[in-house]
GUTOR-202888 format. One record per atom (N, C-alpha, C): y, z negated, x negated; residue number from 1. Coordinates in steps of 0.001 Angstrom, whole numbers, plus 524288, in hexadecimal, padded with zeros to 5 digits. Example, Ala and Ser with C-alpha at 12.3 -4.5 7.8 and 13.67 -1.06 7.14 Angstrom:
! GUTOR-202888
KELO       v       w       u   guti
KELO   7E9C6   7E188   7CC7A      1
KELO   7EE6C   7E188   7CFF4      1
KELO   7F31C   7E188   7CC70      1
KELO   7F736   7E458   7CDCE      2
KELO   7FBDC   7E41C   7CA9A      2
KELO   8001E   7E142   7CD9C      2
***
This chain:
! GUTOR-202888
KELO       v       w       u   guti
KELO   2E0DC   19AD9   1BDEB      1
KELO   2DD27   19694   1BE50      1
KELO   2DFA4   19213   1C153      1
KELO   2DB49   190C4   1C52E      2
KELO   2DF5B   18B4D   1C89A      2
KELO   2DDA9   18725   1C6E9      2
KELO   2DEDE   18316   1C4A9      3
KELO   2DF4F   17D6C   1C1C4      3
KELO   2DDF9   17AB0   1C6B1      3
KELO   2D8AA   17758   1C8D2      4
KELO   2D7A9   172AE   1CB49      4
KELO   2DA29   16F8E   1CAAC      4
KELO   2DDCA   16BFD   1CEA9      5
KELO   2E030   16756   1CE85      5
KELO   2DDCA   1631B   1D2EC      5
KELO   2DC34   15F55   1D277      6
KELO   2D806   15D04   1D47B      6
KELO   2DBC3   1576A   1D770      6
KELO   2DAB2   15995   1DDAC      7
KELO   2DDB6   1555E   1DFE6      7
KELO   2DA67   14FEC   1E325      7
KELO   2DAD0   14B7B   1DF4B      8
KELO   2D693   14711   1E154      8
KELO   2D90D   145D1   1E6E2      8
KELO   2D4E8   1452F   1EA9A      9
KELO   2D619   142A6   1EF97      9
KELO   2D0C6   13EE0   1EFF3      9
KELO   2D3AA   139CD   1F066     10
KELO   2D404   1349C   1F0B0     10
KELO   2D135   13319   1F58D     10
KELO   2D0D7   12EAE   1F42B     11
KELO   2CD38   12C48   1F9B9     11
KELO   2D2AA   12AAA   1FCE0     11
KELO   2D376   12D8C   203F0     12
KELO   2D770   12D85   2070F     12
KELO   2DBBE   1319B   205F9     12
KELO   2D97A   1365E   20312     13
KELO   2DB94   13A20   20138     13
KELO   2DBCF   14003   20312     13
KELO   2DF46   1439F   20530     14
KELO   2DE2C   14853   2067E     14
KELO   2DFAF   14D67   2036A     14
KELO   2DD70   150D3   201D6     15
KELO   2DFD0   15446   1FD57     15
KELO   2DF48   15A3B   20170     15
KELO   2E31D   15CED   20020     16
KELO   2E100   1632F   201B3     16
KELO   2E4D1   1661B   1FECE     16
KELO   2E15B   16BA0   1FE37     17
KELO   2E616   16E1B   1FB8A     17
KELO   2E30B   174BA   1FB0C     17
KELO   2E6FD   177E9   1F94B     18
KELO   2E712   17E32   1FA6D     18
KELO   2E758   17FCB   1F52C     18
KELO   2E938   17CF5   1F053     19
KELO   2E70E   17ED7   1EA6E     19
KELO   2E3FD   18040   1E92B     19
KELO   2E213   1856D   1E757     20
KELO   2DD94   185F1   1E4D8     20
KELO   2DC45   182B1   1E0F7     20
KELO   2DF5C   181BD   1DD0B     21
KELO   2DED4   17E80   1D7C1     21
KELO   2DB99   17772   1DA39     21
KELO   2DD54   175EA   1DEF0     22
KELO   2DCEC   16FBE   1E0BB     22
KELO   2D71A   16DC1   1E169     22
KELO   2D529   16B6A   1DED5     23
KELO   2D1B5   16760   1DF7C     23
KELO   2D0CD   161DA   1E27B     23
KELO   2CFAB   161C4   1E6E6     24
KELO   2D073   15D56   1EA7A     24
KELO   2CAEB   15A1A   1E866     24
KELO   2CC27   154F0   1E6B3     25
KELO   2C53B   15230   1E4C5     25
KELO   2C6FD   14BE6   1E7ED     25
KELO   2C2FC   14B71   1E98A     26
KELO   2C241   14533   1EC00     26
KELO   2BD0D   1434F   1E8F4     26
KELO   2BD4B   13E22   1E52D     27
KELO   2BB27   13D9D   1E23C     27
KELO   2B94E   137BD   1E16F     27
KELO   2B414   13722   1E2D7     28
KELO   2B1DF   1318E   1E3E2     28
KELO   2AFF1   13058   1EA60     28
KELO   2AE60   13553   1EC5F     29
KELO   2ADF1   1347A   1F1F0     29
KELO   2A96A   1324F   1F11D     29
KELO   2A871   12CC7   1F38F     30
KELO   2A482   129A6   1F5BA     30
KELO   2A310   12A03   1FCEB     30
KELO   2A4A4   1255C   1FE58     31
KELO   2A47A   1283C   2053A     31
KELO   2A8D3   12880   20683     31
KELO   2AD0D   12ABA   202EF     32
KELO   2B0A5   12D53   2045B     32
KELO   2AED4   134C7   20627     32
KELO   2B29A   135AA   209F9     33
KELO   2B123   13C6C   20A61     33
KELO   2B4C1   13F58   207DB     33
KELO   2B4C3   143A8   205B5     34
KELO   2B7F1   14574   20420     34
KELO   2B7C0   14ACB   207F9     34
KELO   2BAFB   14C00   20974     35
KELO   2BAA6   14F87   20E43     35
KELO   2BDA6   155A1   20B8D     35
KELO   2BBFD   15A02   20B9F     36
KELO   2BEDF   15F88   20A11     36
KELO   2BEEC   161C7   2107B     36
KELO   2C3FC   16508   20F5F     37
KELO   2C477   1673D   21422     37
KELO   2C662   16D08   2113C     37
KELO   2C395   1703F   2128F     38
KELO   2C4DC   1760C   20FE5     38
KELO   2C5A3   17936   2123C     38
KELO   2C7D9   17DD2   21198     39
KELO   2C938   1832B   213D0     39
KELO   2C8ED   186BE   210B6     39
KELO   2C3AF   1897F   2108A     40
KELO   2C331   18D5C   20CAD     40
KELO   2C572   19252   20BDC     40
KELO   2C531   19318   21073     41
KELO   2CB8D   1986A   20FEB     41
KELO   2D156   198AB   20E0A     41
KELO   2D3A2   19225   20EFA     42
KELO   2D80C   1925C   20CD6     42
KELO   2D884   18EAD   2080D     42
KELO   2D354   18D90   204F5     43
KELO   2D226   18B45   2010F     43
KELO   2D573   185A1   20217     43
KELO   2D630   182EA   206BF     44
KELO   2D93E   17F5F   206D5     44
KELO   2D2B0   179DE   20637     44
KELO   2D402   1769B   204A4     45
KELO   2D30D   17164   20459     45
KELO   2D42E   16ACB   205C3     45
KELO   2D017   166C5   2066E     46
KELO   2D283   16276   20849     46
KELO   2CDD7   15DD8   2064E     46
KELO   2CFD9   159BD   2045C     47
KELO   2CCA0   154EA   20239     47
KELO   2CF3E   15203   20394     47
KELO   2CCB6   15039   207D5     48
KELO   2CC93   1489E   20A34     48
KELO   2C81E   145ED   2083B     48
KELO   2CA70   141DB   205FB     49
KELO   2C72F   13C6E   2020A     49
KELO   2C7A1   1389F   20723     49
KELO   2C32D   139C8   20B9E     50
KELO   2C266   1340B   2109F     50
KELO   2BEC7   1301E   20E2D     50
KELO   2C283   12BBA   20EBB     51
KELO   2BF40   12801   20EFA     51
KELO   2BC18   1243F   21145     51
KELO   2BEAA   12561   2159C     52
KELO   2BD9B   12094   21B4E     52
KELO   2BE02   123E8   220DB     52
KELO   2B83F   12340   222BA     53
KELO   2B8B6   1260F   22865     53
KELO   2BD76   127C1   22C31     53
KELO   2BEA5   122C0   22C2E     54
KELO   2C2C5   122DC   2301E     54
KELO   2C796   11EB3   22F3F     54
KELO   2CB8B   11F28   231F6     55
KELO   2D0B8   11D36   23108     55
KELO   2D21E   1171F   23288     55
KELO   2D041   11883   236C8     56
KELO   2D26E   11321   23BE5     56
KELO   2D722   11131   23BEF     56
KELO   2DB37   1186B   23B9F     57
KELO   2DF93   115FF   23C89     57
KELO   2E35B   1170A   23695     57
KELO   2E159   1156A   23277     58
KELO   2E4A7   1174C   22DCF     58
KELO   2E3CF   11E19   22C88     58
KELO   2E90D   11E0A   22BBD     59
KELO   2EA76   122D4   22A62     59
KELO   2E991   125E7   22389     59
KELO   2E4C3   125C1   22317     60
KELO   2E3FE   1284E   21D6D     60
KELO   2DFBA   12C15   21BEB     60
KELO   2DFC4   12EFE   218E1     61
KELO   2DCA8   1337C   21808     61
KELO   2D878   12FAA   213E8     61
KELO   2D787   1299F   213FC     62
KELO   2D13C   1280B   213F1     62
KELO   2CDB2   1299D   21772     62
KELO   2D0A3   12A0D   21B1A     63
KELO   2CCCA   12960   221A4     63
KELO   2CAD5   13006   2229A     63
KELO   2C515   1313C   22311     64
KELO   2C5D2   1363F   226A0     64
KELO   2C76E   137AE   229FE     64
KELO   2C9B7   13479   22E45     65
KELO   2CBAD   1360F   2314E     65
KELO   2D14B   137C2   23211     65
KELO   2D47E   13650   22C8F     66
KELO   2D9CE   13750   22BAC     66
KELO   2D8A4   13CA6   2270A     66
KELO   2D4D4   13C70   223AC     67
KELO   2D446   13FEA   2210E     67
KELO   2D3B0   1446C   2220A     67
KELO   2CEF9   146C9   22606     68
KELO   2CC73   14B6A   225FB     68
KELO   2D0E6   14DBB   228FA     68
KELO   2D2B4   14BFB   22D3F     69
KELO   2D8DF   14E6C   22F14     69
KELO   2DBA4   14F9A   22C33     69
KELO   2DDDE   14D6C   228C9     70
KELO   2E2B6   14E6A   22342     70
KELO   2DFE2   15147   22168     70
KELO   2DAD7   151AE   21F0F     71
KELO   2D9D6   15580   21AE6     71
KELO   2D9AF   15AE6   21DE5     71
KELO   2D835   15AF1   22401     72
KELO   2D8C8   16048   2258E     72
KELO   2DE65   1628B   22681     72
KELO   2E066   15F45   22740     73
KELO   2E70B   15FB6   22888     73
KELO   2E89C   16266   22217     73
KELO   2E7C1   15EBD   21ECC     74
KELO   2EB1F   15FF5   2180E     74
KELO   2E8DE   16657   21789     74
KELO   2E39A   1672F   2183B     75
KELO   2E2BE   16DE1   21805     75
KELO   2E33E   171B0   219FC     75
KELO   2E472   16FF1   21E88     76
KELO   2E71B   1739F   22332     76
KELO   2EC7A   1759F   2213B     76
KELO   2EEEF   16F4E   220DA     77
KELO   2F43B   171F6   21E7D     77
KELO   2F49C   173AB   21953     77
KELO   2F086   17391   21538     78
KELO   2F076   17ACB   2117F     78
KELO   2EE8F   17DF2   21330     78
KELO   2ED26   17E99   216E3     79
KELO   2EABE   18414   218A4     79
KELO   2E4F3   18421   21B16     79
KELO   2E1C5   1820A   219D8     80
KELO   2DD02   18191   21D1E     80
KELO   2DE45   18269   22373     80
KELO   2DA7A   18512   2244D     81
KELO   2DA22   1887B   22B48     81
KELO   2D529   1805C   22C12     81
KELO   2D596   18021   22ECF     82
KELO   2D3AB   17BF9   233D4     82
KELO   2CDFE   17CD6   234CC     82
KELO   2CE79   1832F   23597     83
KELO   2C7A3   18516   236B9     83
KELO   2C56C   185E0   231C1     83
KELO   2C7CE   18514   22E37     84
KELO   2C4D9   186F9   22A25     84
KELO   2C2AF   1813C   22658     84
KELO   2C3CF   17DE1   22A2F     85
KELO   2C39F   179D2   22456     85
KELO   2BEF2   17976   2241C     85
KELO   2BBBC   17612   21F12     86
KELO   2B735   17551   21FE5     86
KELO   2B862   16EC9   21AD3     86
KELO   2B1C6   16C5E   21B49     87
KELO   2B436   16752   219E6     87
KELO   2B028   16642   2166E     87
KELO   2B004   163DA   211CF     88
KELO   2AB33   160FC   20F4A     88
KELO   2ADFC   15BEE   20E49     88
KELO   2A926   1591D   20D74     89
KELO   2A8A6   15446   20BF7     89
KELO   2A48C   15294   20942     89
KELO   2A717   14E35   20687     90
KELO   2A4EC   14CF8   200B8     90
KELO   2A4BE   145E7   20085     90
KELO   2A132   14449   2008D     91
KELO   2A19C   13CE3   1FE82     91
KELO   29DE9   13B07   20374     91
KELO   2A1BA   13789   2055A     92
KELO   29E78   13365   20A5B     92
KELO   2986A   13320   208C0     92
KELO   29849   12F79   20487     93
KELO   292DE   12CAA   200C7     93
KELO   2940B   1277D   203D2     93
KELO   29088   12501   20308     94
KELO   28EDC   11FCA   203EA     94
KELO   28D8A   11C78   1FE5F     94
KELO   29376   11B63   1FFA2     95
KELO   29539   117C5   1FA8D     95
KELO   2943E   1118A   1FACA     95
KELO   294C1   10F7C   1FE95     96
KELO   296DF   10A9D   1FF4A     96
KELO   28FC0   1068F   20235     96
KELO   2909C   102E5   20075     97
KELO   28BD2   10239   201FC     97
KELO   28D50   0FCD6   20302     97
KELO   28BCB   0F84B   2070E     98
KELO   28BCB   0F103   207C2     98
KELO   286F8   0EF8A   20959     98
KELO   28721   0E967   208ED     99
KELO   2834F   0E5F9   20ADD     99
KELO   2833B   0E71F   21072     99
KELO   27D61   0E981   2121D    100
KELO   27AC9   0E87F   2176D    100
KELO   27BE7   0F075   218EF    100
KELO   27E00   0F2C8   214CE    101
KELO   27E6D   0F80B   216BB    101
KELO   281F0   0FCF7   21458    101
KELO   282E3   1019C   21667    102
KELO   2854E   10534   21356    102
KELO   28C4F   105BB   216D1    102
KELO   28FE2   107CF   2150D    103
KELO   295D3   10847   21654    103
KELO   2957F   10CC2   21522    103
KELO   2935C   11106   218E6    104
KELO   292DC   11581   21810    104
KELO   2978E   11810   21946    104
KELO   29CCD   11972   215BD    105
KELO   2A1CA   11BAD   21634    105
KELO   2A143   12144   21699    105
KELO   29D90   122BE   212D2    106
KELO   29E2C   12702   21153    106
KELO   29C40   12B08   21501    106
KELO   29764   126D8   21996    107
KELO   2958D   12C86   21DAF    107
KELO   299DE   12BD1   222A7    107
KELO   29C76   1275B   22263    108
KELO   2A093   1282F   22519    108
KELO   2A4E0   129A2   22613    108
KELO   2A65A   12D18   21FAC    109
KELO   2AA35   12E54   21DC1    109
KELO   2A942   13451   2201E    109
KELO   2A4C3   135AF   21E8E    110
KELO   2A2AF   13C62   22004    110
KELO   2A311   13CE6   225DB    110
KELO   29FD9   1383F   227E6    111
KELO   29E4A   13941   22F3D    111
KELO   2A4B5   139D5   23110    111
KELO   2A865   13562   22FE7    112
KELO   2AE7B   137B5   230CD    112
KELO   2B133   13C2D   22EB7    112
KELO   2B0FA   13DFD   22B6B    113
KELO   2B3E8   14250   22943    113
KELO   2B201   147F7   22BF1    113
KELO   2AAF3   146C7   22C45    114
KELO   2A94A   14C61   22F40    114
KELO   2A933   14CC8   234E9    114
KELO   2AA2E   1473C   2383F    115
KELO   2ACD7   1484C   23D1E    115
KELO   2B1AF   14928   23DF3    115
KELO   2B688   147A6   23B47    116
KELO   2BB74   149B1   239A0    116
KELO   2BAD5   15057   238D5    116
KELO   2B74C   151E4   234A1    117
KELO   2B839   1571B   23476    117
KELO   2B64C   15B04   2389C    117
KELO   2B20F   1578D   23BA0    118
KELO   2AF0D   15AF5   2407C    118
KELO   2B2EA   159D0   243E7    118
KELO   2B692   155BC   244E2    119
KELO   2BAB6   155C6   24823    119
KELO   2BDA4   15A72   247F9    119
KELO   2BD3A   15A70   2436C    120
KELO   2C254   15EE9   2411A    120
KELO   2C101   16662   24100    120
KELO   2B9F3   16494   24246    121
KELO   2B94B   16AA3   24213    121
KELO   2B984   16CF6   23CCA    121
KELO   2B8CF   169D3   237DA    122
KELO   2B86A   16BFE   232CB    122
KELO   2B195   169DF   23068    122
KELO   2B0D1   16FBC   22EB2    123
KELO   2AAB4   16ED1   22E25    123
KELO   2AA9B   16D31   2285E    123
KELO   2A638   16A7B   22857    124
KELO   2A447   1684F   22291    124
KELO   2A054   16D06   22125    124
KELO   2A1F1   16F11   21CE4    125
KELO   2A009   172FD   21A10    125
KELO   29B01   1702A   21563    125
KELO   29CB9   16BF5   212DA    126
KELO   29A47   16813   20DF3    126
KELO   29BFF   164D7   20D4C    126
KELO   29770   1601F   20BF7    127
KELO   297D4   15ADC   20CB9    127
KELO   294B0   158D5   2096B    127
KELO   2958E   1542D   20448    128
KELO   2933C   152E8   201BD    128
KELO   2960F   14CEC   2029A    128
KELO   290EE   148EB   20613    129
KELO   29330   144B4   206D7    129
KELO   28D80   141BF   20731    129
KELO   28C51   13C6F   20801    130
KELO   28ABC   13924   2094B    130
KELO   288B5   1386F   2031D    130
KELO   28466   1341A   2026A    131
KELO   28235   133D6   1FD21    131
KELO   28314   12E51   1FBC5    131
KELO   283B4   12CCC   1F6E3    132
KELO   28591   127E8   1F431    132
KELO   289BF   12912   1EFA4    132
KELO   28A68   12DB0   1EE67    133
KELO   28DD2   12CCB   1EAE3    133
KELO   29340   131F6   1EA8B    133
KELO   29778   130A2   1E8AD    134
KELO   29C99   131C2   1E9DA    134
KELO   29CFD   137BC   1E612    134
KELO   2A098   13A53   1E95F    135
KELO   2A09A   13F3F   1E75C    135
KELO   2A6C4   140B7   1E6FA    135
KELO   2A82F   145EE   1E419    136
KELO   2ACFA   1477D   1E45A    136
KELO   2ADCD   14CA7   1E720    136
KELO   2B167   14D13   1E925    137
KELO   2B1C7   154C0   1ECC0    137
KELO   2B6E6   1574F   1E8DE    137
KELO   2B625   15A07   1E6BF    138
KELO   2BA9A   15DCC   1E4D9    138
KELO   2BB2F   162EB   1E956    138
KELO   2C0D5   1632E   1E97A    139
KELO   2C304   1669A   1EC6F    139
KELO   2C561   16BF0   1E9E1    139
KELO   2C120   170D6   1E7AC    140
KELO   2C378   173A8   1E52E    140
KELO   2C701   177F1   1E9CD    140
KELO   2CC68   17826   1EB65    141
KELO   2CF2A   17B92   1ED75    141
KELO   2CE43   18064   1ED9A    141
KELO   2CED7   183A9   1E9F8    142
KELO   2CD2A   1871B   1E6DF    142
KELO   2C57B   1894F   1E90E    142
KELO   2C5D5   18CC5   1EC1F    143
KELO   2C119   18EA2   1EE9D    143
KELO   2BCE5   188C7   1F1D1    143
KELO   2BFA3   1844E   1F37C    144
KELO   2BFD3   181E9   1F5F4    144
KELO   2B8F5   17F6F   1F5F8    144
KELO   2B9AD   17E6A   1F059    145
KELO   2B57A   17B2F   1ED79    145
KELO   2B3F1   17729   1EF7B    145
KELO   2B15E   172E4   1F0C3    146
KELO   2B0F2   16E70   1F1E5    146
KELO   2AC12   16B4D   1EF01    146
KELO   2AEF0   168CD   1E9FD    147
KELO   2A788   166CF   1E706    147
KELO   2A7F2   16233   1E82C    147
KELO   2A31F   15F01   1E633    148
KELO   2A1BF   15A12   1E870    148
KELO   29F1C   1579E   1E391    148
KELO   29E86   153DF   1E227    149
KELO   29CA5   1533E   1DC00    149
KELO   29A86   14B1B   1DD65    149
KELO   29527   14B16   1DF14    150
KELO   29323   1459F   1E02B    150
KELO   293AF   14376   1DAF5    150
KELO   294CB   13C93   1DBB2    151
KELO   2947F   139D5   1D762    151
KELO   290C2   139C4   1D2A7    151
KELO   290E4   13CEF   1CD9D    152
KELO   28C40   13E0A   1CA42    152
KELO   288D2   14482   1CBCF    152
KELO   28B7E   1455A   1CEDC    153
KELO   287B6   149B8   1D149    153
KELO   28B48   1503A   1CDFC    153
KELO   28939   153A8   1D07E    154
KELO   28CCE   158B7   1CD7E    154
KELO   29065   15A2F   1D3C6    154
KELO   29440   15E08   1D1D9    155
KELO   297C6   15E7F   1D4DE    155
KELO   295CA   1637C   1D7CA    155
KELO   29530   1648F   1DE05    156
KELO   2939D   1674F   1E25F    156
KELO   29933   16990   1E531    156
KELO   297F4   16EBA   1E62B    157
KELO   29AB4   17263   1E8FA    157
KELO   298D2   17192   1EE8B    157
KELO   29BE9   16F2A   1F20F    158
KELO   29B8B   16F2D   1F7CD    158
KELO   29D67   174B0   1F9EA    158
KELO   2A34F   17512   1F885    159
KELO   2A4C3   179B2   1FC64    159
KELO   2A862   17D90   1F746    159
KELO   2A86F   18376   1F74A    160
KELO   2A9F4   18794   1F553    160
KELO   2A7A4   1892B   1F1B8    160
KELO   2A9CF   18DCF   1EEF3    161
KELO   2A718   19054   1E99E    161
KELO   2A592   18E35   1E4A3    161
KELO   2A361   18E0F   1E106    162
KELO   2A34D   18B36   1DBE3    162
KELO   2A7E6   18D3F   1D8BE    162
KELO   2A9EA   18A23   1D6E9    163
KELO   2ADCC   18B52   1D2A5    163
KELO   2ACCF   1907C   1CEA0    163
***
């Protein structure tokens, strides 16, 4: 029997890993994205917690544009083949609201991350994003699960088999 060990990745956070037992969860995504990058053949995995389109210059895995690179890089080097990746995404809600209008982060969080990945030639397989309210992505390793569970809502199978 393999024991789940559940690895939180953080807002500016990148996780990947080749354990069956590993649980990758990003938890409280608002118009944050939480980005998976998978390889179903070599059961390899990857969770980037983006928070902010773009960089302008700082160097951190907030930014998609420092992220979606690292997270394809961190799975490559366990084993993921390049052609094989495929990508979901989870969050980029429209959280934030001011006087005279909306600070829409969250569709700008998606429109960057999925030109990053069309840069990259990695297709989006499932995507549970836009909305008003914040969700979590668990990363089951292990037959390369991917659930999604909206604030108050029940928890949804995006990508692999049911448990």
């Amino acid at each position: 029997m393999i024991f789940a060990v559940e690895t939180m990745v953080r807002m500016g956070e990148i996780a990947a890993s080749r354990s069956a037992g590993d649980v990758l969860v990003a938890i409280g995504l608002g118009s944050c994205i939480g980005l998976v990058l998978v390889d179903r053949t070599t059961s390899v995995a990857g969770l980037a917690h983006v928070m902010l389109p773009e960089s302008n210059g700082s160097e951190s895995f907030k930014f998609a544009d420092h992220a979606v690179p690292a997270l394809r890089e961190k799975v490559v080097a366990l084993g993921a083949s390049p052609s094989r990746l495929e990508a979901v995404l989870v969050g980029g809600a429209q959280m934030f609201s001011f006087k005279g209008g909306l600070l829409d982060i969250g569709a700008r969080n998606e429109a960057a991350t999925l030109e990053l990945l069309d840069d990259l030639r990695i297709p989006v397989v499932a995507k549970e994003t836009a909305g008003t309210k914040g969700r979590t992505v668990r990363v089951h390793i292990e037959g390369c699960r991917i659930l999604c569970k909206e604030a108050g809502g029940a928890e949804t199978r995006l990508l692999g088999a049911a448990a």
